[in-house]
VOGU-3710 file (C-alpha; in Angstrom, 3 decimals, decimal comma):
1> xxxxxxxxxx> -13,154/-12,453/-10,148  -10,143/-10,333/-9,328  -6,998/-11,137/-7,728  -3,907/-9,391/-6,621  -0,804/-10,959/-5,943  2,544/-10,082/-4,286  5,719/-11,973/-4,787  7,978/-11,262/-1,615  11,468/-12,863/-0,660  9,603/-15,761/1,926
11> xxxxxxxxxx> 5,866/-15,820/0,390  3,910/-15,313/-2,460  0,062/-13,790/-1,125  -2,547/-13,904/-3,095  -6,081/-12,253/-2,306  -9,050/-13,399/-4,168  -12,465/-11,023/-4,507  -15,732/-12,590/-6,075  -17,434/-9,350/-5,251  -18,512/-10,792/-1,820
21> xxxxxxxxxx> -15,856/-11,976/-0,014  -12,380/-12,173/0,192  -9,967/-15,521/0,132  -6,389/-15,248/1,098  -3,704/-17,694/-0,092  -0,231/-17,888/0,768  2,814/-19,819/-0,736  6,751/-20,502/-0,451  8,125/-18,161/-3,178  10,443/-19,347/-5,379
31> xxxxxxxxxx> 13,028/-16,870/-5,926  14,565/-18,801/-9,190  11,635/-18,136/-11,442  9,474/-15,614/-9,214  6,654/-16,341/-11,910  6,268/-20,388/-11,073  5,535/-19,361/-7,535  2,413/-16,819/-8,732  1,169/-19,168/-11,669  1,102/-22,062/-8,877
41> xxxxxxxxxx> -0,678/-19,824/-6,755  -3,394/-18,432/-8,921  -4,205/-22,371/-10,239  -4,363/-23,278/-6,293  -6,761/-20,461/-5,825  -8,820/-20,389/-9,284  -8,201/-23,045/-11,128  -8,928/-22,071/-14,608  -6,477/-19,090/-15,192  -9,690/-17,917/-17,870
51> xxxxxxxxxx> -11,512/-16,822/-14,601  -9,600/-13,739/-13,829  -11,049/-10,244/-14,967  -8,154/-8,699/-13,456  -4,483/-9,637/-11,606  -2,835/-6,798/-9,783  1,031/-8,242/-9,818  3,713/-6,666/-7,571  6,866/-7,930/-8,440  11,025/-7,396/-7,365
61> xxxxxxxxxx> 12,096/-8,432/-10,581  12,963/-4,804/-11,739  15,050/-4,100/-8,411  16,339/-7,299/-8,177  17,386/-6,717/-11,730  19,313/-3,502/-10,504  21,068/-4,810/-6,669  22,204/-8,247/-8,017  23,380/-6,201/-11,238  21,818/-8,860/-13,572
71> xxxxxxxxxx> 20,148/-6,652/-16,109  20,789/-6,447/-20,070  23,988/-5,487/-21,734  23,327/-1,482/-22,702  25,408/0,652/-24,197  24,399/4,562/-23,732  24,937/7,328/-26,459  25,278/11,133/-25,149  26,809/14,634/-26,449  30,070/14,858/-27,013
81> xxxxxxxxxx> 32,166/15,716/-24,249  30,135/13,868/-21,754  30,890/10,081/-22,261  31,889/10,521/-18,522  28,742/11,857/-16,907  27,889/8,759/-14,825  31,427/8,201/-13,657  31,330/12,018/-12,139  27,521/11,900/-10,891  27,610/14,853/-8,494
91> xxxxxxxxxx> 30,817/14,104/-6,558  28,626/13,843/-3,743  30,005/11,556/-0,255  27,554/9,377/0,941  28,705/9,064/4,258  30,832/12,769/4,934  33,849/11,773/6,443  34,301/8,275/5,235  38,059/8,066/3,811  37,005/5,277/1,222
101> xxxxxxxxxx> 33,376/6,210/-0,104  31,843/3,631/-1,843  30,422/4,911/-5,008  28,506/2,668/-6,926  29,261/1,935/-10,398  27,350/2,978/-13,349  24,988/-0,065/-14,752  26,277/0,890/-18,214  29,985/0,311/-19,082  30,071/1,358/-22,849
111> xxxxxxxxxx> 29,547/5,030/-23,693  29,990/6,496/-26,923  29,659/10,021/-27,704  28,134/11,881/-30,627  28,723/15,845/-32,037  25,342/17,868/-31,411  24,716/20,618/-29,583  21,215/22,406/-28,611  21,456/25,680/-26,453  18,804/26,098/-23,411
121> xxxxxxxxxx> 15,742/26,907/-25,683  15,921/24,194/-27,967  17,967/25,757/-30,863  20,265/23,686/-32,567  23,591/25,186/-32,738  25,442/21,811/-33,917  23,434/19,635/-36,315  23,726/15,479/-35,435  26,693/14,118/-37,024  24,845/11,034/-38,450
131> xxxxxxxxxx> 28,548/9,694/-39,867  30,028/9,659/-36,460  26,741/8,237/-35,417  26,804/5,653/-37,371  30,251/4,930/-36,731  29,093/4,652/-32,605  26,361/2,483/-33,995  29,312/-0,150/-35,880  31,069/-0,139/-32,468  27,451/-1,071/-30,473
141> xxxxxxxxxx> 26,660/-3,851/-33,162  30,008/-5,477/-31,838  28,945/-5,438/-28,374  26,432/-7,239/-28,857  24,295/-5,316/-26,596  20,503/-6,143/-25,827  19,061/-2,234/-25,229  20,842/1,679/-26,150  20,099/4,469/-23,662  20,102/7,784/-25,018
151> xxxxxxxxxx> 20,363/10,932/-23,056  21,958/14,209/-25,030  22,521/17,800/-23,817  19,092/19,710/-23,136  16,858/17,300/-25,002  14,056/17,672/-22,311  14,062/21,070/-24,202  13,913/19,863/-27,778  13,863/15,964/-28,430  14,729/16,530/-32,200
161> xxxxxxxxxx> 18,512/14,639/-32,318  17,667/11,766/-30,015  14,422/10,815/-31,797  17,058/11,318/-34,640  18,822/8,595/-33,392  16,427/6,291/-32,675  15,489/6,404/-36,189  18,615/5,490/-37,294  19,426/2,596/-35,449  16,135/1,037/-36,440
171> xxxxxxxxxx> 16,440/2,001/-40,091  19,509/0,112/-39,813  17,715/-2,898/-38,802  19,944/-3,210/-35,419  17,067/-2,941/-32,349  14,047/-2,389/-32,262  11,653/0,712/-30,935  11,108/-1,362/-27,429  14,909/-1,946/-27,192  16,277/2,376/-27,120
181> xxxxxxxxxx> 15,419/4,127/-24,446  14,998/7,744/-24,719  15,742/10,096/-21,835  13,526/12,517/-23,563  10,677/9,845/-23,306  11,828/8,860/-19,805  12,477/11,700/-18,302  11,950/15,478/-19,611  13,319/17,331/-17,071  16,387/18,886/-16,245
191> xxxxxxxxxx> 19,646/17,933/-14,275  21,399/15,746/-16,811  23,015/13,477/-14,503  19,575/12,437/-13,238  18,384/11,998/-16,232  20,657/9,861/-17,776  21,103/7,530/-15,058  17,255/6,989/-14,891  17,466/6,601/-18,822  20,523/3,734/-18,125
201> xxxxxxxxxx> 18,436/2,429/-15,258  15,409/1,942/-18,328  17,601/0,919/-20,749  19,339/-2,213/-18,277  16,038/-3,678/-16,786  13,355/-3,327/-19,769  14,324/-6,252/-21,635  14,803/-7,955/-18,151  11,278/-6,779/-17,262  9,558/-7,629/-20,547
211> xxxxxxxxxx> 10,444/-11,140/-21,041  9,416/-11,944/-17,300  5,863/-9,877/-18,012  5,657/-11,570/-21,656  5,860/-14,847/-19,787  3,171/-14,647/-17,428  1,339/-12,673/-20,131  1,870/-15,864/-22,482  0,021/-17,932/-19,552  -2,994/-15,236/-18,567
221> xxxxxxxxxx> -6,165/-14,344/-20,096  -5,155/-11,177/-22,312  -5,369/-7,811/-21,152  -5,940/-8,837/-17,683  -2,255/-8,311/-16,192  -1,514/-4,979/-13,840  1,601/-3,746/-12,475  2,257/-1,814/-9,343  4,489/1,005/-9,767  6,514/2,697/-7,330
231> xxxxxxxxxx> 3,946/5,296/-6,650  1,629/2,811/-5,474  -0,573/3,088/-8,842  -0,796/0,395/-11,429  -0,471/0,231/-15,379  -1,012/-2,782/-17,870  1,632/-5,116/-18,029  2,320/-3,793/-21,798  2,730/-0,301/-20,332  5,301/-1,692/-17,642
241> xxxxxxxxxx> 7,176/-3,520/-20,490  8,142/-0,454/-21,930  8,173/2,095/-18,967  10,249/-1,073/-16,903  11,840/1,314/-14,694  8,722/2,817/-13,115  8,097/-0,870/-11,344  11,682/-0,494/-9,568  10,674/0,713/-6,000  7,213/-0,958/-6,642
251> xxxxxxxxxx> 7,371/-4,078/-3,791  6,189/-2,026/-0,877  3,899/0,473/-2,923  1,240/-1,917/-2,847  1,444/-1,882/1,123  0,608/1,205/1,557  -2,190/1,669/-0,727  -3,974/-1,044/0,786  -3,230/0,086/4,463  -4,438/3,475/3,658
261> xxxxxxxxxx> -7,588/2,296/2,394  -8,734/0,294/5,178  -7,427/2,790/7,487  -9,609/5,650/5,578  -12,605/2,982/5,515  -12,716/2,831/9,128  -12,181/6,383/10,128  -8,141/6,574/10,243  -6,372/9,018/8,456  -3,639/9,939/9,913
271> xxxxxxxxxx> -1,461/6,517/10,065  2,051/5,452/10,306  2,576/1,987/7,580  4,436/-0,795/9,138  4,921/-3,801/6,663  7,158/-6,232/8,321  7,884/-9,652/6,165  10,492/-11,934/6,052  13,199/-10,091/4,697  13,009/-6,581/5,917
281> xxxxxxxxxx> 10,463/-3,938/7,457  9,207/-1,025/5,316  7,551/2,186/6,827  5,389/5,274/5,406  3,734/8,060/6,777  0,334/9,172/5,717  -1,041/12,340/7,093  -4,647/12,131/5,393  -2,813/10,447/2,290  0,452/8,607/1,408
291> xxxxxxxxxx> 3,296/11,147/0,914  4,854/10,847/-2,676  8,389/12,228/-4,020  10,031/12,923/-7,154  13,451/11,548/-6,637  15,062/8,507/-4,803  17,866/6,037/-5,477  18,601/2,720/-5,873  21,852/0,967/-4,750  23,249/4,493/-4,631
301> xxxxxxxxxx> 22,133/5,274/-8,554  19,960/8,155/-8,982  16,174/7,405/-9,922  13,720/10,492/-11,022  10,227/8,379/-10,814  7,747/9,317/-8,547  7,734/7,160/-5,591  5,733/6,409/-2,744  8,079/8,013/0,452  9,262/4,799/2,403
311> xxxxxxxxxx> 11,619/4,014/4,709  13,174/0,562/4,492  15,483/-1,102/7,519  16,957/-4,969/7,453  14,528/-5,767/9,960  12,435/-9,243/8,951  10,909/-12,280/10,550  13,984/-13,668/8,606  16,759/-11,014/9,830  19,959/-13,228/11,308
321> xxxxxxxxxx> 21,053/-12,390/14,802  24,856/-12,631/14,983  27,481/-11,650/17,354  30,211/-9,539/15,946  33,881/-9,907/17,041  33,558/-7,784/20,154  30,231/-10,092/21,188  28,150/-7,040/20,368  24,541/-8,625/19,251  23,455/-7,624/16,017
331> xxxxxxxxxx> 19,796/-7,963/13,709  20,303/-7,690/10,425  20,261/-6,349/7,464  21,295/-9,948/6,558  18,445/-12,254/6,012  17,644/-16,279/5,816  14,763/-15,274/2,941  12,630/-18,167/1,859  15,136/-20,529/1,454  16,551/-22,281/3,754
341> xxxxxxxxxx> 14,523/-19,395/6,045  14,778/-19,542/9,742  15,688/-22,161/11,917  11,824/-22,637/13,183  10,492/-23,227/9,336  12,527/-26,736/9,728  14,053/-26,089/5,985  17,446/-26,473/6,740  18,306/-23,145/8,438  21,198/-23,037/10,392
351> xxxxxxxxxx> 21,512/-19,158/11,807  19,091/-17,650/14,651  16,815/-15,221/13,617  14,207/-12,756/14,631  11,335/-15,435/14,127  13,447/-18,242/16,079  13,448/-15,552/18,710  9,572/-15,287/18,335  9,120/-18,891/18,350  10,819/-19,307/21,406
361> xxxxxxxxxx> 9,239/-16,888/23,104  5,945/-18,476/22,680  4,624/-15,906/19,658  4,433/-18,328/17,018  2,099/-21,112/17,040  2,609/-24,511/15,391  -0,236/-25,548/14,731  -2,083/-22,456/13,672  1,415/-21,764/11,497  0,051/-21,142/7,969
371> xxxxxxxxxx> -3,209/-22,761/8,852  -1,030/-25,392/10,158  0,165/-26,601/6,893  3,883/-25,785/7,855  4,679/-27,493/11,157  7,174/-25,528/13,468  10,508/-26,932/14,354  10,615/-24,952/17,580  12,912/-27,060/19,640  15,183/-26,780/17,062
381> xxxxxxxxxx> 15,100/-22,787/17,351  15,367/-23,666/21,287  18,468/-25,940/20,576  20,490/-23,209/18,085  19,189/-19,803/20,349  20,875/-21,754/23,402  23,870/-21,973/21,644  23,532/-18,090/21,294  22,596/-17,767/24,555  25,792/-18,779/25,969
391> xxxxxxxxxx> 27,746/-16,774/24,147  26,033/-13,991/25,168  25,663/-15,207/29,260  21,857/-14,787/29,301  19,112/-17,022/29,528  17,385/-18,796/26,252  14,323/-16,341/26,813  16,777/-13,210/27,636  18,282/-13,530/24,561  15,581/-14,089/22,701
401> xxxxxxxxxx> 13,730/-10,896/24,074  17,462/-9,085/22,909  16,714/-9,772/19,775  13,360/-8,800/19,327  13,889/-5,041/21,135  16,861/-4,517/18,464  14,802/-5,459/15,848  11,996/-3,109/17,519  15,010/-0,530/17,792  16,045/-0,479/14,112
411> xxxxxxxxxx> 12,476/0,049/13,437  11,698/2,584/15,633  14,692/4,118/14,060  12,790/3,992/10,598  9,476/5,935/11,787  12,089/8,486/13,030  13,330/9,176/10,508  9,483/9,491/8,213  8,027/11,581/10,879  9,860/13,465/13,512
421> xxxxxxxxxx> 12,727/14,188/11,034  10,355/15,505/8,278  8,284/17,784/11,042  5,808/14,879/12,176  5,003/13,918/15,456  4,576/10,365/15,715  1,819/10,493/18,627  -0,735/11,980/17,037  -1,086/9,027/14,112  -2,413/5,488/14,425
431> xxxxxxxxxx> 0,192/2,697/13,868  -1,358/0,550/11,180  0,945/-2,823/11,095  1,088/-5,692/8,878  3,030/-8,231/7,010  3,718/-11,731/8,553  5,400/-10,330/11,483  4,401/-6,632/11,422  1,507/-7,221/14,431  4,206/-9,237/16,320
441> xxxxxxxxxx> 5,928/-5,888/16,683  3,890/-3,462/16,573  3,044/-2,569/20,151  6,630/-2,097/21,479  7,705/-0,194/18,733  3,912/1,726/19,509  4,874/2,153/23,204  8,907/3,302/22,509  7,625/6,296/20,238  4,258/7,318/22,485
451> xxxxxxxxxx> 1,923/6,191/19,677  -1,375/5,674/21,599  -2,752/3,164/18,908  -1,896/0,300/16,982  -4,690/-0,681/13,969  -4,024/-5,291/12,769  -5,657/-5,341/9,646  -8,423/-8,352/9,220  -5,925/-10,040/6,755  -2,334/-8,353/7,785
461> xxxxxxxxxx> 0,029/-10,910/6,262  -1,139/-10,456/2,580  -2,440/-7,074/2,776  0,292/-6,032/-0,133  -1,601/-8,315/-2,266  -5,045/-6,850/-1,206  -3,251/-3,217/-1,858  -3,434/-4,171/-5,440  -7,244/-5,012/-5,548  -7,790/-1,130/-4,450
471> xxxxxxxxxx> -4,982/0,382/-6,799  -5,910/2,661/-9,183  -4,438/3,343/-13,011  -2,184/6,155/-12,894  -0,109/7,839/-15,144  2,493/10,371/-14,455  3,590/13,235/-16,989  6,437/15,953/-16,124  8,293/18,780/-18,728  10,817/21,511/-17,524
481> xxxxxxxxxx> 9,516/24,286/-17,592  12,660/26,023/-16,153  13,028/29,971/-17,258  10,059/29,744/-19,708  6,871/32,167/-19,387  4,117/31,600/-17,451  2,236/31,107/-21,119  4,367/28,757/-22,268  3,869/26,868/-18,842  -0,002/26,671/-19,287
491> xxxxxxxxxx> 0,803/25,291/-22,952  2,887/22,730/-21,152  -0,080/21,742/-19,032  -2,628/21,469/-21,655  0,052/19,334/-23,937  0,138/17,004/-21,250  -3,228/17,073/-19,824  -4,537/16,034/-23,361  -1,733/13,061/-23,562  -3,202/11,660/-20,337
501> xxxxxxxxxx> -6,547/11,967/-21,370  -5,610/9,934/-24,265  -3,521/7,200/-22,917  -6,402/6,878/-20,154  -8,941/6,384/-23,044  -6,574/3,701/-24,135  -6,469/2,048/-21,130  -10,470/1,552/-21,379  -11,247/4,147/-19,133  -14,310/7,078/-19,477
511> xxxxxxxxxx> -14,686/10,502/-18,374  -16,619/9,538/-15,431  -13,860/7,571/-14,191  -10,858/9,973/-14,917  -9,340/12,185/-12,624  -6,816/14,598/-13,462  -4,038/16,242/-10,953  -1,878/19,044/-11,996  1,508/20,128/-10,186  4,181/22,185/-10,311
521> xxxxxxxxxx> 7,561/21,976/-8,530  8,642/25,376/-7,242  11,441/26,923/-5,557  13,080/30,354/-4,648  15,192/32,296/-7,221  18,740/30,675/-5,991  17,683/27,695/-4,793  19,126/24,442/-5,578  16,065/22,296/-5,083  12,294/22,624/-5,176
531> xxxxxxxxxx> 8,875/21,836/-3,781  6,189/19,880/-5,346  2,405/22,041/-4,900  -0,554/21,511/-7,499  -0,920/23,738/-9,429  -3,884/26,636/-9,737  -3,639/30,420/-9,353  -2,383/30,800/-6,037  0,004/28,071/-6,603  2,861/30,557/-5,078
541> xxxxxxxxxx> 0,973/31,025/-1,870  1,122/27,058/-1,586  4,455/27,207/-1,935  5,420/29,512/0,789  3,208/27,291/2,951  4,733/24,057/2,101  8,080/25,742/2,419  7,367/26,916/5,985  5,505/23,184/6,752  9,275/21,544/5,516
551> xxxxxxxxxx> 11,921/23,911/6,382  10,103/26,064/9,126  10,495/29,516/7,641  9,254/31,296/4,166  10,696/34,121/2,465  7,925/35,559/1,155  9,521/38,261/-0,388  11,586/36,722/-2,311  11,380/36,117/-6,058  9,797/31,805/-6,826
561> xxxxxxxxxx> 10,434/30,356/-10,342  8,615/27,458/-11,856  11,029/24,143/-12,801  8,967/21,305/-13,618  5,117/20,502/-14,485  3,808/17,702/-13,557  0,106/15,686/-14,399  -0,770/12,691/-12,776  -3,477/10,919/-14,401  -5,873/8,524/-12,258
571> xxxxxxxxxx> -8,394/6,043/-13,848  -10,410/5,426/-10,990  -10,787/1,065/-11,097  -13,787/-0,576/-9,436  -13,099/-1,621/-5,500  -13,843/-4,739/-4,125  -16,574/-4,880/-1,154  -14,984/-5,462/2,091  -17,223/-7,193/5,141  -18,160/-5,448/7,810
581> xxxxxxxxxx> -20,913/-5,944/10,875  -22,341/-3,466/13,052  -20,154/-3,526/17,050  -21,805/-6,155/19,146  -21,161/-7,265/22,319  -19,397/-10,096/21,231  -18,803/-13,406/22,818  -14,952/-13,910/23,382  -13,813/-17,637/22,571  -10,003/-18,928/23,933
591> xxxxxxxxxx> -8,373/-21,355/21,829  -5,838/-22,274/24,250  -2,612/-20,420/25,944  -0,852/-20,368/29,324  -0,802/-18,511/32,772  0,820/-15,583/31,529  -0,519/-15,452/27,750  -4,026/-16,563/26,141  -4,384/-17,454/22,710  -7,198/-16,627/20,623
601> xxxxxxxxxx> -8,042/-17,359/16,820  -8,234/-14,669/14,850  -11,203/-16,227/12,922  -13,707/-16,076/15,816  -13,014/-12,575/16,631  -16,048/-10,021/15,392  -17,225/-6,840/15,678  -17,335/-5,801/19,117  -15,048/-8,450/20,700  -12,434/-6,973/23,214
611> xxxxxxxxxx> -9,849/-8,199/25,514  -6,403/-7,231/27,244  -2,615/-8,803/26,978  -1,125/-10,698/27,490  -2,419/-12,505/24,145  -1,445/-14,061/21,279  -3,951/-13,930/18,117  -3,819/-16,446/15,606  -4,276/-16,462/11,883  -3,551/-18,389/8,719
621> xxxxxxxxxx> -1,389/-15,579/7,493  -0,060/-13,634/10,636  0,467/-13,642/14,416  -0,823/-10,524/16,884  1,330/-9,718/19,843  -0,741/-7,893/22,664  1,541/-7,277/25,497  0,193/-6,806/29,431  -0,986/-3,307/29,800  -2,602/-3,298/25,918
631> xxxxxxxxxx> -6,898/-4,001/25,294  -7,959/-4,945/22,346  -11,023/-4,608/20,512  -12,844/-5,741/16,904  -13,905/-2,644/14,734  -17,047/-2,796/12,411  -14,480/-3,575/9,704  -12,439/-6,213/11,518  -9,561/-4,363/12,488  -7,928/-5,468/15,572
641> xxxxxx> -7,832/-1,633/17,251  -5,169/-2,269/20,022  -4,775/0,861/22,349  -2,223/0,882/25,788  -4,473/1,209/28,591  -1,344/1,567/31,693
//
């Protein structure tokens, strides 16, 4: 059996394949001790823990870690002369003509500096001072620090002085290997300010990261743990405890892996991601695969991991509606989470949010709610959204549909701004929603943007978890190769084409189930930034194109240089069987409803079965909205395929 599992800020999902079928499972996280919640969950779904061949884990412990600032004491060691690196950053303003920027503060508060210098090539021109060193190392001891960051002067070029280090500080018997991180390990590439904040972002959540993994790894069969990583690939739970920062835009990775799947599976390829959950909404576009990126941030800090490209808004089933001081309504980015949660969920919530609004609007069904283990408080939502209401002048029901379009609005905001402002056109991809409240949405936020189709997986509300049944292994690999030959370059590639050969091998996998996938980021002579193309002969043509594609011109004339190679490594896992039936006229069974909206369980929907809004479709671990002027209709695979019809 295999089993993925995603820990979010409401629920914890679980999907279960015995090579047959599939059985979903979902549970109140519990954001104290994230691991209880998924340990509960797998006993509730397996019983004996020895079962498992294989967990796929997606886990908010590393960002957490980072935007509550509760990672390890560090202390960071760099060239001399550049103790202030962080501080600086690139003097950039966040918001242009903001008087008081707010720049976030570096992770890492003690910097010490030590005398070495390399030149561009590697060459040492000032040996490492191991006295001063060792006098930096005295000062650390004090500090009692749990991990040491280490990011000198051109060592993507030549590692030699902070491999030095390392050395030293464990001859010394202060840390161990696991507790230095290298930014010649974590990062070889150039742009030192990058690449020591990534190094301090390492450094701050590994030990954070590796007791949580050790834990769960304590309670598991061995060798059976996976990690999603921000690039929507996974690696063993002993790789993420020692590449920690890798997992740090990992929550919504999974998402889009699984979305894409199905979507491919049943002839979509072209499809715009909408994960809506509790907390916030999280959208990707794939135009025949999921758009990855080399850099991003977190909390303002500079990350250089590759990451899957999503957009993220404050827009969740658990988003708080508020009135500000001018009685302007506002959704979000605020959030009830799991606990107390909304209003509805009858835990104690006090403040009106986006699923009261549901609720009260007749979208969310009691006793379908979670299989109808979790009762709905709706007159209780009714009771605190009349409140609202007044304040406002409106109706209950008008100010309930208020807060659902601003919701819809911030979202449609999001796809924006991942297609039309990267070149896209949003009406020529499929809409492929999911989350709890993702198919709740979905068809407003189709119809404001023109998209002519909206795709509600067979399982939408746990689909992250399902994402990490289909992930594969990968491994990413980059080295500067900034103002070297175009030899040297190929040596690059081969150097690190071997390494992931190897470190695939010792993940279990063989040469029929590698796959290998060589880049190289380019950009004009001049040029501050580059583009990512793989990399083969005519890898400058490429460029030109994908230059044109992004910025909608190519200077083709102009001298390109080569800045970083890159080799992602794939080990290709085995993927679960997903049912499917051949279209049918099916039989169409009501489970209940109203005069102006019918109700239908989600269960008794197959292959074939159609109908038109106004509906409501029930399921264990998600609702449907289909509003008046929408049909829908069961695919071969399941998929609710909702298209406007007027």
């Amino acid at each position: 059996m295999i089993i993925g599992v995603d820990i979010g800020g409401t629920f914890t999902d679980l999907v279960l394949s015995d090579g047959q079928s599939l059985k979903i499972h979902k549970l109140l996280s519990t954001p104290g001790k994230p691991a209880q919640a998924m340990l509960d969950g797998l006993r509730q779904m397996g019983g004996d823990l020895t079962a498992f061949q294989r967990i796929g884990h997606g886990s908010t412990v590393a960002t957490n870690a980072i935007l509550e600032r509760k990672g390890a004491r560090c202390a960071l060691i760099t060239t001399a002369g550049f103790r202030d690196l962080l501080l600086i950053g690139r003097q950039n303003r966040p918001v242009l003509y903001d008087l008081h920027p707010h720049i976030a503060p570096p992770l890492i508060e003690h910097t010490f500096e030590v005398p070495e210098r390399l030149d561009h090539t590697g060459t040492i021109l000032t040996p490492l001072d191991l006295d001063a060193l060792d006098q930096a190392l005295d000062a650390i001891a004090a500090l009692s620090v749990e991990a040491v960051a280490v990011s000198l002067l051109y060592s993507y070029v030549n590692p030699i002085h902070e491999q030095q280090i390392r050395a030293r500080i464990i001859a010394r018997g202060q840390m161990t290997e696991d507790q230095i991180a290298l930014s010649s390990d974590v990062l070889p590439e150039f742009r030192e300010y990058e690449r020591t904040s990534t190094a301090a972002l390492e450094a701050y959540v590994r030990p954070v990261m590796s007791r949580y993994l050790g834990e769960l790894e304590r309670a598991l069969p061995p060798n059976t743990l996976s990690v999603m990583k921000s690039d929507g690939g996974v690696i063993s739970a002993r790789t993420a405890s020692k590449q920690a920062i890798l997992t740090a835009l990992s929550g919504p990775a999974a998402g889009v892996i699984g979305a894409f799947h199905l979507a491919s599976l049943a002839g979509y390829t072209d499809i715009i991601t909408l994960d809506m959950g509790g907390t916030s909404t999280d959208v990707a576009l794939c135009p025949g695969i999921p758009i990855r990126r080399a850099d991003s941030e977190i909390d303002g800090l500079p990350l250089r991991t590759r990451v899957i490209d999503i957009e993220t808004v404050g827009a969740g089933g658990g988003s708080i509606a508020r009135l500000d001081s001018g009685g302007v309504l506002h959704v979000g980015p605020e959030s009830a989470g799991a606990d107390p949660g909304p209003i509805v969920y009858g835990r104690g919530g006090r403040e009106v949010t986006v699923s009261d609004a549901n609720a009260v609007l007749g979208r969310l069904v009691s006793r379908y709610f979670l299989g109808g283990s979790m009762p709905l408080d709706i007159e209780a939502a009714q009771q605190a959204l009349a409140h609202l209401a007044k304040a406002m002048n409106l109706s209950v029901n008008d100010a309930a549909a208020g807060i659902i379009r601003l919701a819809n609005t911030n979202i449609d905001r999001a796809i924006r701004r991942v297609s039309i402002a990267r070149g896209y056109d949003p009406r020529r991809f499929s809409l492929f929603a999911f989350g709890g409240a993702g198919g709740l949405h979905a068809c407003r936020v189709a119809e404001g943007l023109g998209i002519p189709r909206v795709i509600i997986p067979r399982h939408p509300g746990v689909l992250c978890a399902l994402g990490l049944l289909v992930a594969d292994v990968t491994i990413d690999y980059s080295k500067s190769v900034l103002g070297q030959s175009t030899m040297n370059a190929m040596m690059v590639f081969d150097q690190l084409l071997r390494q992931a050969h190897h470190d695939l091998e010792a993940e279990g996998f063989t040469a029929d189930k590698m796959v290998f996938s060589p880049q190289i980021d380019v950009r004009y002579v001049g040029q501050a930034y580059e583009l990512t193309v793989p990399y083969h002969i005519n890898y400058v043509n490429l460029f030109h194109e994908a230059h044109a594609e992004r910025y909608g011109y190519a200077l083709r004339d102009r001298e390109v240089e080569a800045v970083t190679a890159r080799v992602q490594a794939i080990g290709l896992v085995d993927k679960p069987t997903f049912p499917h039936e051949p279209v049918t006229d099916a039989t169409v069974q009501t489970v209940g409803g109203t005069k102006e909206v019918t109700l239908y369980d989600r269960a008794q929907l197959h292959p074939g079965a159609r109908f038109v809004g106004a509906a409501v479709v029930v399921q264990p671990d998600s609702t449907t909205f289909v509003p008046v002027g929408w049909a829908a209709e069961v695919d071969t695979y399941y998929n609710l395929i909702l298209e406007k019809i007027f």
